[in-house]
C-alpha positions in Angstrom: -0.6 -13.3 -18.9 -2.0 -16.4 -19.2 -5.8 -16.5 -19.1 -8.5 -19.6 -18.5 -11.9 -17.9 -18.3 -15.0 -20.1 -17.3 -17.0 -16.8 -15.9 -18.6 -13.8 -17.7 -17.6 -11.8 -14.2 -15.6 -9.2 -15.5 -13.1 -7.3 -13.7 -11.9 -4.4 -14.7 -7.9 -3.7 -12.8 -7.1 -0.1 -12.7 -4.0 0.6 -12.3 -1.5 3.7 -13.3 -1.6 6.9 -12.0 0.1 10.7 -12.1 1.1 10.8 -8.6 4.3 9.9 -6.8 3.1 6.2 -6.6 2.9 5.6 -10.1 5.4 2.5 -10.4 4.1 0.8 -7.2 0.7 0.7 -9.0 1.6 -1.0 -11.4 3.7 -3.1 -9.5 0.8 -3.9 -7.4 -1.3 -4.5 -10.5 1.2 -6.9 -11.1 0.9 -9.0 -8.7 -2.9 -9.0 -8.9 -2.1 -10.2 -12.4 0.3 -13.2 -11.3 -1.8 -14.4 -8.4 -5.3 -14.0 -9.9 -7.9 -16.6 -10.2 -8.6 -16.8 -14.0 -10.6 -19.9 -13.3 -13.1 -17.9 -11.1 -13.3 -14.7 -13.1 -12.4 -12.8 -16.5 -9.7 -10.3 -15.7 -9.0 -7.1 -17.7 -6.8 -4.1 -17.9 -7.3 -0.1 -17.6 -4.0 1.3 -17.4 -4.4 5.0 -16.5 -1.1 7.4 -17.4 0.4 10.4 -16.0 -1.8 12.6 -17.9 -4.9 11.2 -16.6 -5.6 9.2 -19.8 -7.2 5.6 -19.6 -6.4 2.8 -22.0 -7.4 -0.5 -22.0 -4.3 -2.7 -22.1 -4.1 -6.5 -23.0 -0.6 -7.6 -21.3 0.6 -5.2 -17.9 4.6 -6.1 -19.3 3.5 -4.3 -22.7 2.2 -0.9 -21.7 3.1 0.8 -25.0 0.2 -1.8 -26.5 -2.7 0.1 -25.3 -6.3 1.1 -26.9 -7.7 4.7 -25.5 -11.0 4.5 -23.7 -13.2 7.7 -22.4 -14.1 8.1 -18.9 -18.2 8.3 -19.9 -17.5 4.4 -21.7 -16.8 2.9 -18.4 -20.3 2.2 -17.2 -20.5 -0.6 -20.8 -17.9 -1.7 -19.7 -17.0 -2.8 -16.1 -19.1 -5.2 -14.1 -16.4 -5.2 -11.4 -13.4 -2.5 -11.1 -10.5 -3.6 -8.9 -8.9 -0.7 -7.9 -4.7 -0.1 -7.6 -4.4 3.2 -7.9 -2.3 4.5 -4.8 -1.5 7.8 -3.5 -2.8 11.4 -4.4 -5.8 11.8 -6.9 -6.3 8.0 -6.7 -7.0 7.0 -3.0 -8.8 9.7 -1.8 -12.5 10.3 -3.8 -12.0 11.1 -7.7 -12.0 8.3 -8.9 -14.4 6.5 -6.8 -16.9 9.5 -7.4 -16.2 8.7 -11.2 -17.3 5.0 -11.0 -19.8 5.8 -8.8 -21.8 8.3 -10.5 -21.5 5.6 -13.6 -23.2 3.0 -10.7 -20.4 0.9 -11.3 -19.3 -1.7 -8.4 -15.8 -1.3 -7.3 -13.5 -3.0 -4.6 -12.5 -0.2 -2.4 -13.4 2.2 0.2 -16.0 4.5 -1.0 -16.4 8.2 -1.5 -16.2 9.5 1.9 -14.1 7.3 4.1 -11.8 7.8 0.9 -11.3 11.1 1.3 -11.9 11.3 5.0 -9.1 8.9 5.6 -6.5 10.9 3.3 -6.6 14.3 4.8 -4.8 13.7 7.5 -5.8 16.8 9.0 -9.7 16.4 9.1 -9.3 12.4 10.0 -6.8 13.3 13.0 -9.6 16.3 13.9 -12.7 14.1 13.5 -11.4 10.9 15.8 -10.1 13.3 18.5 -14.3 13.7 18.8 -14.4 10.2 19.2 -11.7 10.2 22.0 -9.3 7.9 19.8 -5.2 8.4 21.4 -3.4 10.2 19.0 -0.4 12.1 19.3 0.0 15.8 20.0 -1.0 17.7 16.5 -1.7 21.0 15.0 -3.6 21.9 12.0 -2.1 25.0 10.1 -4.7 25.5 6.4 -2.7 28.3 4.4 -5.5 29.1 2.4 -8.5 29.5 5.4 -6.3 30.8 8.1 -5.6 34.5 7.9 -1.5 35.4 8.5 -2.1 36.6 12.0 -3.3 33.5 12.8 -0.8 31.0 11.1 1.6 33.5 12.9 -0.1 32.5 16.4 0.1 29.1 15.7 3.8 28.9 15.0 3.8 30.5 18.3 1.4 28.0 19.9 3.7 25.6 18.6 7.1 27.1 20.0 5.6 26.9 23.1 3.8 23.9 23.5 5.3 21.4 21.4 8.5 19.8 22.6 11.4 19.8 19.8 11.4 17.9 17.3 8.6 17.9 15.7 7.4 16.5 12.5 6.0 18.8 9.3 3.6 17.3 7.3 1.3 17.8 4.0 -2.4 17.2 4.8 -2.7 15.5 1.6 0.2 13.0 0.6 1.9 9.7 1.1 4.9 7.4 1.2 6.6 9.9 3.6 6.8 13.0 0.5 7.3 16.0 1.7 7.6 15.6 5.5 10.2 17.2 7.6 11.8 16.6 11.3 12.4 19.5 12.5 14.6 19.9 15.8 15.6 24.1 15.7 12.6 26.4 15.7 14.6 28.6 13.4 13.4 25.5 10.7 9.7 25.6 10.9 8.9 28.0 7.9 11.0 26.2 5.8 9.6 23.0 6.6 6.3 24.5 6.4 6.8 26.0 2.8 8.2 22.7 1.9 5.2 20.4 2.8 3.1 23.2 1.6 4.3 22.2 -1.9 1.9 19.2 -1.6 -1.3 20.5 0.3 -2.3 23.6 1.8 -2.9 21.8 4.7 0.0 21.6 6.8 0.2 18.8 9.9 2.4 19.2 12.6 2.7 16.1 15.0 5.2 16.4 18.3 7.6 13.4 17.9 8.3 10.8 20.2 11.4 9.0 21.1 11.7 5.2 21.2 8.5 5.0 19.5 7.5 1.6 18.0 5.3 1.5 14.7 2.5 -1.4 14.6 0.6 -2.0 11.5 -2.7 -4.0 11.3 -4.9 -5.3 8.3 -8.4 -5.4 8.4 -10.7 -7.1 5.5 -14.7 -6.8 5.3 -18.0 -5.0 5.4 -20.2 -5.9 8.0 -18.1 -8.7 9.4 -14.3 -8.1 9.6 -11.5 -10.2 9.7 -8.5 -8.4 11.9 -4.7 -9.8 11.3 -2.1 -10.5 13.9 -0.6 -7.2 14.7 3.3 -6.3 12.8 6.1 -4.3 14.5 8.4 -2.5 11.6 11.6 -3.0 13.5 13.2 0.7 12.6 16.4 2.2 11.4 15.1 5.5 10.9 12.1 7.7 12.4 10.6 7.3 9.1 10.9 5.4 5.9 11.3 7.7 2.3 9.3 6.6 -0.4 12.5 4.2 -1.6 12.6 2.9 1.3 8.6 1.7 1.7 9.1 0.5 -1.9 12.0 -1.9 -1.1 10.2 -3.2 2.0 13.3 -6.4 2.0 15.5 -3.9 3.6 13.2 -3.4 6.7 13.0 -5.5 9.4 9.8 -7.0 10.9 8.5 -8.3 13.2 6.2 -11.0 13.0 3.8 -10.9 14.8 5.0 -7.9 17.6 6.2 -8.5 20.4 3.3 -7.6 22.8 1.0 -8.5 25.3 -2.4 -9.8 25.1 -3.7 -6.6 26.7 -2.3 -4.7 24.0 -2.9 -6.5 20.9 -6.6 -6.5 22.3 -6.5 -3.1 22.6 -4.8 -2.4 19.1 -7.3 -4.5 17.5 -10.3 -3.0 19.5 -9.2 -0.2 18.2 -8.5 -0.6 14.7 -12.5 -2.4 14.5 -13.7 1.0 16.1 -12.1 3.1 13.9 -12.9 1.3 10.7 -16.0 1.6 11.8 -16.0 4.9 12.3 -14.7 6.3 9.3 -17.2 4.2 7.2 -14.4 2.2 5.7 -15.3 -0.7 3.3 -13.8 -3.9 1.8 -9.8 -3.4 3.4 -7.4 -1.0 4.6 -4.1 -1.1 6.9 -4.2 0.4 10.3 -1.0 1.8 11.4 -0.7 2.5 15.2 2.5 4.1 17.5 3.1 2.5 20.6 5.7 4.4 23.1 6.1 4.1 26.8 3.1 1.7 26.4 0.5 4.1 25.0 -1.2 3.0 21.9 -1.6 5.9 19.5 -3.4 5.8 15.9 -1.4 6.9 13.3 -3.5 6.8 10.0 -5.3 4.2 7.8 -4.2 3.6 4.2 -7.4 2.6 2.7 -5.6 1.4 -0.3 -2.7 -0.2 0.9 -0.1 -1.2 -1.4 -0.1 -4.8 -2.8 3.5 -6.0 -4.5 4.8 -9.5 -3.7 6.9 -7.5 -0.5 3.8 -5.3 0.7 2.8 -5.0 4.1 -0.9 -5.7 3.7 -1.0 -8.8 1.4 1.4 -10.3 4.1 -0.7 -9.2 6.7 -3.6 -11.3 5.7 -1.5 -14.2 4.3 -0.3 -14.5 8.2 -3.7 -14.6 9.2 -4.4 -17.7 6.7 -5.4 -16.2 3.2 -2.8 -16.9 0.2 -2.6 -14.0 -2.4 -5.2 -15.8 -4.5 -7.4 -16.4 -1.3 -6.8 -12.3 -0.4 -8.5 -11.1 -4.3 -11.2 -13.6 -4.5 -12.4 -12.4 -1.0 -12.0 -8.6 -2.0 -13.7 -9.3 -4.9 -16.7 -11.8 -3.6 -17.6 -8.6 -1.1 -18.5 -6.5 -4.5 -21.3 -9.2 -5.0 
């Protein structure tokens, strides 16, 4: 990693982490690495590994190279910490409760819009108050809701929802642990599956000839919205391998759709930001079928390798890679 450093700024890339996203963090870190601005700032290494140990790490291709550092030394040590730690336990609120109990600046979305954003079943609960379109869902917690009444619910569900439906964990990402399920005689067993991952179980009504629209937002106060995307789809939805080799989907860019409706999607996205206090960036992903907008979810740490959604986003919308971490990290100042 070559290194030219004319500031005393220094930031601090975490990376690493014990959930299922563990290699795409440090892929993203990666390309942080390769398309950094040495010139501008003095960039260094936290590598955290499954075990939820941190080391300080001089060269992201030498991981085995690494110096231990405890959790209570951070706050002598970061000016800046540049977060890429996706998934579970590193994109909800742990570790930004961590930095900011040490009143250390980091590039992320903070505490709450953190973990608002990543239980799927209080963020789909909370913007139904705010009358955002979503589609049909049920909350089922297995540890609040008594037996009778998770019983009444699959019963609700029978009912009301029309097969298929989807199962998934409250608390989880990159498509683990979700289920389609088109028999009624399935739903326990996807159920107990995505109860593996969360207590919290979601269960969405699935819709036919859907299309899947992804936006990126960037800012505090003043935002900068991309061009929407349309993922051109194979499937209903993409496995973890299959988000991770993002060359074998097809996209659209920008989607195919009318000014109305990319008004509308970004209106949207803004409000929503907005609403769950989110900070610095995040990626916006929206369902449009039979020309209904619906939100799907916001990835408040969206992943950032050389094929990522996000990064190409904003690079579409006139910021190169470089461009895209100086302006994420100019907003910690």
């Amino acid at each position: 990693m070559k290194k030219i450093l004319t500031s005393d700024r220094r930031i601090w890339l975490i990376f690493g982490w014990i959930w299922n996203e563990h290699e795409v963090s440090i892929n993203s870190a990666k390309n942080i690495v390769k398309n950094f601005d040495y010139k501008k700032y003095n960039l260094a290494l936290i590598y955290r590994d499954k075990n939820w140990i941190f080391y300080k790490v001089n060269d992201i291709f030498k991981l085995s190279k690494k110096t231990k550092i405890n959790i209570q030394d951070f706050k002598n040590t970061f000016d800046i910490a540049l977060l890429m730690t996706h998934g579970k336990y590193g994109e909800d609120w742990i570790l930004q409760s961590i930095l900011e109990f040490q009143k250390i600046k980091y590039c992320w979305c903070r505490v709450l819009s953190s973990s608002l954003c990543m239980d799927k079943s209080v963020f789909k609960n909370f913007l139904s108050w705010h009358n955002i379109p979503q589609v049909k869902h049920m909350n089922i917690d297995l540890l609040l809701d008594s037996k009778q009444n998770i019983s009444s619910k699959i019963t609700e569900i029978k009912k009301s929802f029309k097969l298929p439906v989807y199962i998934k964990p409250s608390n989880s990402g990159s498509s683990v642990g979700i289920s389609k399920v088109a028999s009624r005689n399935n739903l326990n067993k996807a159920i107990n599956n995505a109860s593996k991952y969360d207590r919290k179980i979601i269960i969405e009504q699935w819709l036919s000839d859907f299309r899947e629209i992804e936006i990126a937002i960037l800012g505090n106060k003043d935002i900068i919205s991309s061009d929407p995307w349309e993922l051109l789809k194979q499937n209903d939805f993409y496995s973890y391998d299959e988000k991770y080799e993002l060359d074998n989907v097809n996209m659209q860019i920008p989607a195919k759709l009318t000014a109305v409706q990319i008004n509308q999607i970004k209106n949207i996205a803004s409000k929503v930001y907005k609403l769950c206090d989110c900070s610095w960036f995040a990626r916006i992903d929206f369902f449009l079928h039979k020309n209904k907008i619906y939100l799907n979810e916001i990835n408040t740490l969206p992943w950032f390798t050389d094929i990522s959604m996000f990064p190409m986003l904003m690079k579409n919308t006139w910021l190169t890679y470089k461009q895209l971490i100086n302006k994420i990290i100019d907003l910690a100042f």
